[in-house]
N, C-alpha and C positions, 0 to 999 in steps of 0.2 A: 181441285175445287177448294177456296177457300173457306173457313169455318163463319158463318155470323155472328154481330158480335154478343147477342143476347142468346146465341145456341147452347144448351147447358154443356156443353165439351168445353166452348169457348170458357164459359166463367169458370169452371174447374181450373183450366188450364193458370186463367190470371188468378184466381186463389193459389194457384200450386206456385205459381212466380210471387208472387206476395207471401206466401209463407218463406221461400227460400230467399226473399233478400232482409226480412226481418227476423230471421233465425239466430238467436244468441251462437251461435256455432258455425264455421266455416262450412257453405254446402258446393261442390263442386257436382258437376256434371258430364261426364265425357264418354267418349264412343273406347271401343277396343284397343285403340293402336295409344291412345293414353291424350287425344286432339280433345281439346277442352271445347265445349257445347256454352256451358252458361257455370257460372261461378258467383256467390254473393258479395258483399263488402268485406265481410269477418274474412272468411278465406282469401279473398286478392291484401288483407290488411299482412294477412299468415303468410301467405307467401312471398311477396313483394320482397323481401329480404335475401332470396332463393335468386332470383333473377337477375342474370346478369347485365341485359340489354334493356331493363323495366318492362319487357313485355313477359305476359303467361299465355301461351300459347299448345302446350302440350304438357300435363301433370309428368308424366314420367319423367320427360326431361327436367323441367324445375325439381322435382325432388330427389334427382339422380345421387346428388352430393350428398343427400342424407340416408336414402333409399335406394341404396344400387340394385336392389333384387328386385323392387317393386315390380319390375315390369314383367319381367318371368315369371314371379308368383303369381300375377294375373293371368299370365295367357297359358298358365299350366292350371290352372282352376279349371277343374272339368264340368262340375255340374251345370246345370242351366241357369240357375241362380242361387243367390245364399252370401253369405258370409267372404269373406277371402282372406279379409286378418281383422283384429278386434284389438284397437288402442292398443296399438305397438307406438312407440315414443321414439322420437325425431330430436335429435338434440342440432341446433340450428347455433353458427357463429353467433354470438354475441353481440351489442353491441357498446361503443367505448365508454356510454354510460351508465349500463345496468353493469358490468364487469362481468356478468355470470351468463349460462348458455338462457337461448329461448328454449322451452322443453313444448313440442307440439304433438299432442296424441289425434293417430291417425286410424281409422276403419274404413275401410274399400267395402264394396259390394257390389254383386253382381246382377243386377237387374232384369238382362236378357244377352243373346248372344252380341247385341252390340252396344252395350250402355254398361257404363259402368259409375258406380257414386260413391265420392270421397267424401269422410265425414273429418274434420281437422277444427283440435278442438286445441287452445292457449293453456297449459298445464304445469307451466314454470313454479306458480307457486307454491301447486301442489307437490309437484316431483320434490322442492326444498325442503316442505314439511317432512315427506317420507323419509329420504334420506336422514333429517333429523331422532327420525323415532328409528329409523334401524341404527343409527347409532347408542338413544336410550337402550334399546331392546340387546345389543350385544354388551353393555355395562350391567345391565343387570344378569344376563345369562356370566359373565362374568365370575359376579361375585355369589352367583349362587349352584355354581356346577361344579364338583368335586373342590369345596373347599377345604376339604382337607390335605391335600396334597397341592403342595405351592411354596415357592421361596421368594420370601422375604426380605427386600433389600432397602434401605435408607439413603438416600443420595444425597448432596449438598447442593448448592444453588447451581454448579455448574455440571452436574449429570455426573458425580463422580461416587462410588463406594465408598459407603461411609461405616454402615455395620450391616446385620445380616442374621437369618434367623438360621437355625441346624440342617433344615432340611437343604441348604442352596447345595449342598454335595449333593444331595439324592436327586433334584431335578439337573440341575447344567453341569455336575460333573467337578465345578471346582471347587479346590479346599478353600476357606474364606481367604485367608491370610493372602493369596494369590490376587485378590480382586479386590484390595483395600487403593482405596484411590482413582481407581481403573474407570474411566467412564463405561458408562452402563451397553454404550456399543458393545462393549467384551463380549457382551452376550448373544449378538447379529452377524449373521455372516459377512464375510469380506464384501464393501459394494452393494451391501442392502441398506444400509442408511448413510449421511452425512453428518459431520458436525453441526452445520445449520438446522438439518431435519431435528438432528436431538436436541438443540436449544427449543426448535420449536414447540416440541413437545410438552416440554415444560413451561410455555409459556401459556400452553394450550391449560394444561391444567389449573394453570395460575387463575385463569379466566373460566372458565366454565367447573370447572371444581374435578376433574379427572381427565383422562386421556387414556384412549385403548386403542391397540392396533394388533391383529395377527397374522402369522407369517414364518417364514422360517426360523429359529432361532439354531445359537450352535454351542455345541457343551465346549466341554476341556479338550477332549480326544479330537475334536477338528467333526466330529459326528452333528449330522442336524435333525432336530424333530422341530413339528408344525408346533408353537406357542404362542400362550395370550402373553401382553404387557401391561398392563393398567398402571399406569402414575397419577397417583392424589399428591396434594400438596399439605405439606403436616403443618398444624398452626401453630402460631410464635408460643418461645418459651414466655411462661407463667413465673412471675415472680411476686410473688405477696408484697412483697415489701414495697412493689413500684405500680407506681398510677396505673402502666400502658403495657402494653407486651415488651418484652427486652426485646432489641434488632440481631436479628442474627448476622453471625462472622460466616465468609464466604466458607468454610470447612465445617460449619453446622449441620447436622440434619436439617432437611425443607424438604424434601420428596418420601413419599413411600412408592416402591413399586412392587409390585406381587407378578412373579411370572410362573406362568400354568401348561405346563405340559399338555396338550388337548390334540394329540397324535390321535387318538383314536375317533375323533369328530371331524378331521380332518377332509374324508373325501365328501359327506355331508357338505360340511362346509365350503369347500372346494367348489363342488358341483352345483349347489346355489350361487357361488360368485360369477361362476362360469358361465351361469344360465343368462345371468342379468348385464355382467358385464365384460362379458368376452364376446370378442368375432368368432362366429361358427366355422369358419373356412381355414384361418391361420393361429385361433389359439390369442388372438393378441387383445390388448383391451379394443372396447368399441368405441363410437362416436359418445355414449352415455359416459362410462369410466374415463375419457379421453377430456370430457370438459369438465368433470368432477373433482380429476386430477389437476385441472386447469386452475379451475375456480379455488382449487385452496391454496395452491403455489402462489397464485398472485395473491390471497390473503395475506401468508407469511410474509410475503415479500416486501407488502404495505407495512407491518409489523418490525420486519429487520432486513434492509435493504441488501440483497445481495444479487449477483450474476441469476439469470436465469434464461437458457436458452431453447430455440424451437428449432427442429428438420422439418422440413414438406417434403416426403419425397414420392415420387412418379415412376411407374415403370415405362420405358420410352417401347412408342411404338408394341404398346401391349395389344389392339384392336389386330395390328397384323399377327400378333403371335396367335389370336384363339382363331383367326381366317384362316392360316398355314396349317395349326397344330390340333385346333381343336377348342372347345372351353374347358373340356377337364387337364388339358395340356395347359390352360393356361390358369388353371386353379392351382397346379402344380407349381410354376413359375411365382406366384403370389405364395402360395407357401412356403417355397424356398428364400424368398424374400423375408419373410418374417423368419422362418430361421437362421439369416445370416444376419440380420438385426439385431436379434439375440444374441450374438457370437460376440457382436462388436461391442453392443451397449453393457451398460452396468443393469447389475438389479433394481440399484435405487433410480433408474432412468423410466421415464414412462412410454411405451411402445403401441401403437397403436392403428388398427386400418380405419381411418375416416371417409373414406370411401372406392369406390370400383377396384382400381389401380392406384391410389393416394394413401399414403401412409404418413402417420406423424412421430416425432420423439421430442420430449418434452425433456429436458436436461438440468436438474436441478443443480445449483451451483457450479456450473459454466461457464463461461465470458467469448468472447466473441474466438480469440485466437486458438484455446482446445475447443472449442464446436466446429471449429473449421478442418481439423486433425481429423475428429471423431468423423465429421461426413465425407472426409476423402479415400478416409481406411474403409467406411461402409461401402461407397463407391467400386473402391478396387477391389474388396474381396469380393463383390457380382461379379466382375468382369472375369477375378481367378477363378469362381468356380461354379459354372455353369449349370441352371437345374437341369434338371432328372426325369424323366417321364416315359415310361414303359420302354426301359432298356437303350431311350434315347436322350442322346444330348439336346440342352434348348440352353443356347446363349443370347442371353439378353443385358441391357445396362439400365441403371436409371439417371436420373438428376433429382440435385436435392437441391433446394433454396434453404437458407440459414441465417435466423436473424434474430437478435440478443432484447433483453424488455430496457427499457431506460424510462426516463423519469416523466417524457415526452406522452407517453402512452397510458391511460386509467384504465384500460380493458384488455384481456386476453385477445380478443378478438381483433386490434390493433395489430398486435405479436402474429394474429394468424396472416391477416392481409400483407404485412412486412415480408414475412420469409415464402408468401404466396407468390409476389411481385418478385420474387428472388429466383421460384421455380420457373417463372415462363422464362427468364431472361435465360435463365440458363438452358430452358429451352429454344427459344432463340438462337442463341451462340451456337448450337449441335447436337444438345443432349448429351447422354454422357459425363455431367460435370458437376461441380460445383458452385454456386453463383451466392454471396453474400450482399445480405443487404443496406445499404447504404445511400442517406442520404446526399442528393436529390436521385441516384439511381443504384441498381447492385451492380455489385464488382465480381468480377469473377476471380475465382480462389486458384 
């Protein structure tokens, strides 16, 4: 029996549809299995990027690539109604004009046993400002947490030891005279940074007045503890006699940098990173850390042109692994996968699961013919050595797509669709392999 149209259910109903297509906020409507009911303008604007066919049809599946878990978090929510998650962040490709991710905050809710409602809300700018204050907030803890214990180092324009205060024996271990000259790497382990990484640095401080990072650092004895870096940029020498600042000679002091033993803040610290930007399942960065990493590489890059390369990689025929083996069998296979990542890559390389079965590495100072090395050795050591899961063997392979930034492209997100277009081909061809990409099609490696 149809409603009349002046019945007060009826006008409820059209108020309830008039508020949800003028709602400043993305409002979504859908039954259990994740089949979209009704959706406003804001959220089809939010999603529409997600879609590969331009059609939204089913939330779960559009958000798959951001939200692998969505759908099992829902359907394990037990109560009748309430909550389900509360502005968890979606970091969504890019596009080749804005260069940076779309950041969308999302809240589910459970309505009744068959209605469920997505709230999706545009939070890019916000997420930029945060990330800006956690960087304030870690230069100030900085310079104000055990400042008595710290060494002193003076650099030249190009990262190198210049002088030094007494205590640098007591924090890393070396005697000075050892570390005159030395670019300031000396004090990172093998593979945690590049030469471009440390130019940048200092280019970082140029411009914003300091730079901090921490992370492993490594003394004399080959030993590592967790430390801070901070480099400021010292101002030109004063000469009374002269109008202007004197110019410094490339062997001048121009840097300070202070490094801070902070091993004992360490799993605090740890464990906040861990929280915000790690995958729960493999350890590895997330889709948040994965475009963070993105968006500053390509900054540099804009800065001082160099190689910088991306992996897509897939594991093949994963759906039949968790149908034969199980999901916690294929949790295993995904982990073993990021540990054999690990093996291959370097520390200064960024690793990372973007979604289900898809994983990324972002390869600082690369170029097309070692990213091609790097993704065949990851390749064959799947295939050498097969995961692990309750006393059984599970062999599996993946494909990787691989495809270099050049001058063609103003967005990460460009770089992602290139070595995207790289993965299917090589899925195409069998799987298994490695597929490079190049214009008008990828080649196979």
């Amino acid at each position: 029996m149809s409603t009349a149209p002046d019945h007060p259910d009826a006008q409820e109903y059209e108020a309830l549809l008039q508020f949800m297509y003028m709602a400043p906020v993305g409002l979504v409507q859908l039954d259990a299995d994740g089949a979209i009911q009704m959706l406003n303008p804001v959220s089809a604007q939010l999603l529409m990027p997600l879609s590969r066919d331009g059609e939204l049809i089913n939330l779960f599946d559009a958000l798959a690539p951001v939200a692998p878990d969505l759908r099992q978090q829902c359907a394990s929510y037990a109560a009748p109604q309430g909550p389900i998650c509360d502005a968890i962040r979606l970091y969504v490709h890019a596009d080749d004009k804005s260069g940076g991710p779309q950041v969308m905050s999302l809240s589910m809710l459970k309505l009744d046993a068959d209605r469920l409602m997505a709230v999706l809300t545009d939070v890019t700018e916000q997420d930029r400002r945060e990330r800006q204050l956690r960087k304030t907030d870690a230069w100030l803890n900085a310079i104000m947490t055990n400042i008595s214990d710290y060494a002193l180092v003076s650099l030249d324009r190009q990262g190198r030891v210049e002088s030094w205060n007494e205590s640098i024996q007591r924090v890393t271990g070396y005697q000075a005279e050892a570390i005159k000259g030395q670019p300031y790497a000396r004090f990172y382990p093998d593979g945690a940074t590049t030469e471009a990484q440390q130019l940048d640095r200092l280019r970082e401080a140029d411009e914003n007045g300091w730079t901090l990072d921490e992370g492993l650092r490594q003394r004399a004895d080959g030993s590592e503890f967790w430390g801070s870096a901070m480099i400021s940029p010292l101002p030109a020498r004063a000469d009374d006699t002269a109008p202007s600042p004197v110019p410094r000679t490339d062997d001048d002091p121009a840097y300070c940098m202070i490094i801070r033993d902070i091993s004992d803040r360490r799993d605090l610290s740890e464990n906040l990173r861990k929280a915000a930007y790690s995958d729960h399942l493999t350890g590895l960065s997330n889709r948040r850390a994965f475009f963070e990493a993105a968006d500053l590489e390509l900054t540099r890059r804009l800065k001082a042109v160099r190689p910088v390369a991306l992996l897509v990689i897939d594991a093949d025929h994963f759906k039949a692994i968790n149908d034969r083996h199980g999901h916690p069998a294929g949790d295993a296979v995904l982990a073993h996968l990021a540990q054999t990542m690990r093996s291959v890559c370097r520390q200064v390389d960024v690793l990372a699961r973007i979604g289900g079965e898809e994983f990324a590495v972002i390869l600082p100072s690369v170029a097309l013919d070692d990213a091609r090395v790097i993704a065949e050795r990851l390749r064959a050591e799947v295939v050498r050595t097969p995961a692990l899961y309750e006393q059984q063997t599970i062999a599996y392979s993946i494909s990787i797509g691989v495809a270099v930034m050049d001058d063609t492209l103003t967005g990460f997100d460009g770089l992602i669709k290139r070595a995207d277009e790289a993965l299917y081909a090589a899925k195409r061809r069998g799987r298994n392999q490695v597929a490079i990409w190049q214009n008008p099609a990828p080649e196979q490696a």
